[in-house]
N, C-alpha and C positions, 0 to 999 in steps of 0.2 A: 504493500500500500504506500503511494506515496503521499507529497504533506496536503492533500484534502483534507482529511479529518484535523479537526482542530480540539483541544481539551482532553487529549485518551493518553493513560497510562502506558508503559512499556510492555506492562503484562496483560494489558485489555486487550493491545493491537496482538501482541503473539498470541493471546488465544482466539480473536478474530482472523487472526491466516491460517490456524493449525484446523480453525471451523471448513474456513474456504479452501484449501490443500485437502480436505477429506476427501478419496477417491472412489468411499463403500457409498456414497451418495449421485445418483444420475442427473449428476448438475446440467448435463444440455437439454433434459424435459422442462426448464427454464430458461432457454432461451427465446427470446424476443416475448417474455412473457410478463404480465402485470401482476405484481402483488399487493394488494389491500392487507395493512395491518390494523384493526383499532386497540383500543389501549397504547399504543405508540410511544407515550411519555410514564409508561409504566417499565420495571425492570424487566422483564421479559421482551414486552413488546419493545423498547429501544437496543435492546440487544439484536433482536429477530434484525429492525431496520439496519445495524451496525453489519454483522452477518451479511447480510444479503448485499448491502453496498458493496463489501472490500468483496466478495464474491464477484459480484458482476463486474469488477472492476480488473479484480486478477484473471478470472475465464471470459474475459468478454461475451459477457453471456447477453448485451443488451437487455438488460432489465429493466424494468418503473416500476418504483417501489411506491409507495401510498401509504402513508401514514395518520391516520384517523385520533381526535384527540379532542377533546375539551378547550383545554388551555394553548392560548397560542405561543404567549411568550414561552412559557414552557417548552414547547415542542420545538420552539425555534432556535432556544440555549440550546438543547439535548441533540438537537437531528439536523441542523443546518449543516453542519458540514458534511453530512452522507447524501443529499442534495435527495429528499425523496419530495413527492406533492404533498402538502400539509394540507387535510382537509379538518376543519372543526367542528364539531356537530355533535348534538346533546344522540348519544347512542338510543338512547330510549324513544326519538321521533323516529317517523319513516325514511330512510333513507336512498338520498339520490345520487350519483353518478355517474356524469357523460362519457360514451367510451368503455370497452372493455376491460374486465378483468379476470381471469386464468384460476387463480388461486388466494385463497382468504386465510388470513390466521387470527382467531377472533378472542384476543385477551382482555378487551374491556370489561372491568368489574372493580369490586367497589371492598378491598381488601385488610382493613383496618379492624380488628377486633373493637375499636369502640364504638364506629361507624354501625357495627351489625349489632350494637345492643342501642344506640341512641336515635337511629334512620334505618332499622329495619323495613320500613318499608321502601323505602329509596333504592336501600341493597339489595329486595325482591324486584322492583320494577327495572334496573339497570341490568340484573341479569336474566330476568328473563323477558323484557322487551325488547333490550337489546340483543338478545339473540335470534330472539323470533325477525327481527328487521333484518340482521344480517342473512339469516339463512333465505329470507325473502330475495332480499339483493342478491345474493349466490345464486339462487335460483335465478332469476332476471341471467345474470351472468351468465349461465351454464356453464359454471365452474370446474375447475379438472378437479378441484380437492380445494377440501373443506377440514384446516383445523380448529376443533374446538376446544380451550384451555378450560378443564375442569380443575378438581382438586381432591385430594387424597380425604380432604374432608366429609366425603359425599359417603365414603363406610362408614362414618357414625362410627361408636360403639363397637369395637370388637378386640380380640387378641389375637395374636398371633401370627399366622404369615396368610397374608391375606393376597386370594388373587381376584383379577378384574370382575368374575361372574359372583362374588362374596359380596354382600351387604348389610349393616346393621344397625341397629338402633339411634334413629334423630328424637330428641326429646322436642315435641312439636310446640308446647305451653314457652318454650324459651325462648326469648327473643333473637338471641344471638342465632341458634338456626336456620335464621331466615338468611342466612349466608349458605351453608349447606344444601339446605332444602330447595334453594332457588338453582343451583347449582346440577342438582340431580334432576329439575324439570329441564334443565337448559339440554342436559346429555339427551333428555326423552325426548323435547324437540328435535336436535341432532338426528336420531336417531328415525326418528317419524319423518323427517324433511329425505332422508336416503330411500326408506322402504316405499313413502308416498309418490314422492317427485324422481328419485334417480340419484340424487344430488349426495355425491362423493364425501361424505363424514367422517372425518377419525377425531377421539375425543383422548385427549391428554390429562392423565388426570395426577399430580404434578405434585411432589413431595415438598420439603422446606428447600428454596432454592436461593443458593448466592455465593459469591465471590466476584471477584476481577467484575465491575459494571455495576455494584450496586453502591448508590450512595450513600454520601455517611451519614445522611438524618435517615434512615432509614428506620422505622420504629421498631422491628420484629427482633423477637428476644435473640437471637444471635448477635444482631449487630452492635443491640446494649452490653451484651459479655463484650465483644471485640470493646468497645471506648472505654469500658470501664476498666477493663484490665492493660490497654494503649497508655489511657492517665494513670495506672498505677493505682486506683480503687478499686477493693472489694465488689466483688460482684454479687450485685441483691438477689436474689431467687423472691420473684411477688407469692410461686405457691411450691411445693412440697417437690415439683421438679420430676412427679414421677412418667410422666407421658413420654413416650418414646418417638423422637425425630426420626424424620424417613428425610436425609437431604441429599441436594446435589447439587453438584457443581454449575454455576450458570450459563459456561462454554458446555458441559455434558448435557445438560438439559436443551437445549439447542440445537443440538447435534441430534437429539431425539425427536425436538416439533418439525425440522425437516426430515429426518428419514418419516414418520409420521407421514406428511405434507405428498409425498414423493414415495412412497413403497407401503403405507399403513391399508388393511382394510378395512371399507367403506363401513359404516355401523357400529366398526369394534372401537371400544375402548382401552387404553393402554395404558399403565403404571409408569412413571417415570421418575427413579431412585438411585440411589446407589445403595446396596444392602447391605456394604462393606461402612458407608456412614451413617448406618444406624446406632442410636446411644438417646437414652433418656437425658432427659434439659440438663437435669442436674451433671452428669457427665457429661453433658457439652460445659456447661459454669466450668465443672474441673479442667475441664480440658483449655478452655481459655483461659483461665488464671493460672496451669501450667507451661502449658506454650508462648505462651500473648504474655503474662506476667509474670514468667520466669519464676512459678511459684512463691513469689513475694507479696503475693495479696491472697485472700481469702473469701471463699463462698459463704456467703452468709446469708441466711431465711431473713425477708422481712417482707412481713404480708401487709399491703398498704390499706388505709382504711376505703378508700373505694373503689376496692378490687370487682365488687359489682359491677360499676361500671366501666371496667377494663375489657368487658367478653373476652377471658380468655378462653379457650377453647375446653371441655372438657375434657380429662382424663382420657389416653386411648394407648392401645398397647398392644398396636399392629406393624406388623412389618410388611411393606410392599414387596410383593413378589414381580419381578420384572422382564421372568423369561419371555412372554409373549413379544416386549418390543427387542429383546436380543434377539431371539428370531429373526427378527426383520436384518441385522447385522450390526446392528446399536450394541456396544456397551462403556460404562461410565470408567472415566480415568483418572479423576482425583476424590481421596479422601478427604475427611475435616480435615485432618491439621494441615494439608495441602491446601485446602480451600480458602481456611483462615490466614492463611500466611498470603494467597497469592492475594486475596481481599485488603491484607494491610498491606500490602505494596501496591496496589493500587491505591489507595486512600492517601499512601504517603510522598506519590513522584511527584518530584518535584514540581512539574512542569504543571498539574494541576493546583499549584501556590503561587499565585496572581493577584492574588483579592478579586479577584470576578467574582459576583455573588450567583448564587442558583434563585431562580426567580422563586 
């Protein structure tokens, strides 16, 4: 890649070429082709557009990329220099655009554990009107493929090692499961838009994802271990810590919504893990204030007084099984402590130390 991209890390752009260098992927069923992403200024989604940029740019794949998004300035700090069409548009209206497009990757959704206890309703209408619009527009399109970003969240309730055709208990009386719940109608859309219309579905359904491309306010309890153990404080635990992480890496995760995108079938649903970084919270804390704080700080319980309205997720103590998208030729190549490390070197190159603010 050369200097187009403006603002990215030493270890963002190597694992945006080791994405586009991947050869177990039929990158010329992309050529001269359009991709619509929304969610766009979300981590996923500005990854997806990063990807796909240095892609088209090292395989001259002529690509148009499409980036769908709310906020503009936003979209415009985060994606101007991967040079896609910035479209903004509340997802939950119906949607328009001039011109074809090939292939969708639909990560718009509304991901904040306080958001899904304080605007649950907000969080039901975004995800499932918004999906409903876009599989409309796909359809309109006659799209080659259709992915849809679900979440590990949609098992509810279970143990153990859980694979794609497993399901279990949403507590419906709670508010925060209108995150979930809205989520597994989105898949049954998906799902009904293939078997009714034709229309090419694969549904991703996506464990704790980050490193290299995630920002540093990012609120999700890994990224409070990484700062707090960065400055050298103790790291809070708000509950007992026992829920087990299903995570991955944000280049491996990527690597899987296009094999997905490009090789998934239509209907199916698919895990997307690393089952080598699985560890309940509180051994992710340890692990961060041993790695990240050279064990010089300590884990410490302290349950805040409105942790009600934090929705944090219930208790769960499942492992993602993931052979179905290995299958496909997918598999995941960094652990946590790889993760965290390549995370805080991103966080700390230089070159993003400008004082440019993030809108």
């Amino acid at each position: 890649m050369t200097g187009r991209v403006k603002k990215i890390s030493a270890v963002f752009r190597e694992d945006l070429e080791l994405i586009a260098q991947d050869d177990t992927l039929p990158w010329s069923e992309l050529s001269q082709s359009v991709v619509f992403i929304t969610g766009a200024t979300g981590l996923i989604g500005s990854a997806l557009v990063a990807a796909l940029a240095i892609a088209n740019e090292n395989r001259s794949l002529g690509l148009k990329i499409i980036a769908g998004g709310q906020n503009r300035a936003k979209a415009e700090f985060l994606l101007s220099g991967y040079a896609p069409e910035i479209i903004i548009q509340d997802i939950r209206e119906p949607l328009a655009f001039d011109g074809p497009v090939d292939y969708f990757f639909h990560c718009a959704a509304m991901t904040k554990s306080s958001e899904m206890v304080a605007t649950p309703v907000d969080v039901i209408e975004t995800s499932v009107l918004g999906t409903k619009n876009i599989l409309a527009l796909a359809r309109e399109k006659q799209a080659k493929s259709l992915v849809y970003l679900s979440s590990m969240e949609v098992y509810g309730r279970m143990e153990g090692e859980v694979a794609e055709s497993d399901l279990g208990y949403l507590d419906l009386s709670n508010p925060r499961t209108s995150y979930p719940e809205s989520k597994r109608l989105g898949e049954s859309l998906g799902v009904a838009y293939a078997a009714q219309h034709g229309l090419p579905v694969k549904i991703a359904r996506l464990g704790l994802t980050f490193g290299a491309g995630t920002p540093r306010d990012d609120s999700r309890v890994f990224a409070q271990f990484a700062r707090s153990a960065m400055a050298g404080q103790n790291i809070e635990l708000h509950t007992a810590g026992h829920s087990l992480a299903n995570c991955c890496y944000t280049a491996d995760a990527i690597l899987g919504l296009l094999t997905l995108l490009l090789k998934g079938v239509s209907g199916e649903a698919y895990n997307i893990a690393n089952p080598g970084a699985s560890l309940t919270i509180r051994e992710m804390a340890e692990l961060a204030a041993g790695e990240i704080g050279r064990s010089q700080i300590k884990v410490v319980l302290k349950i805040p007084d409105d942790i009600a309205q934090r929705g944090y997720a219930p208790e769960v103590r499942l492992k993602l099984d993931v052979s179905r998208l290995c299958a496909l030729g997918w598999s995941p190549k960094y652990g946590l402590a790889e993760m965290y490390r390549r995370m805080m070197l991103d966080w700390n190159d230089a070159r993003l130390r400008d004082g440019e603010q993030r809108p």
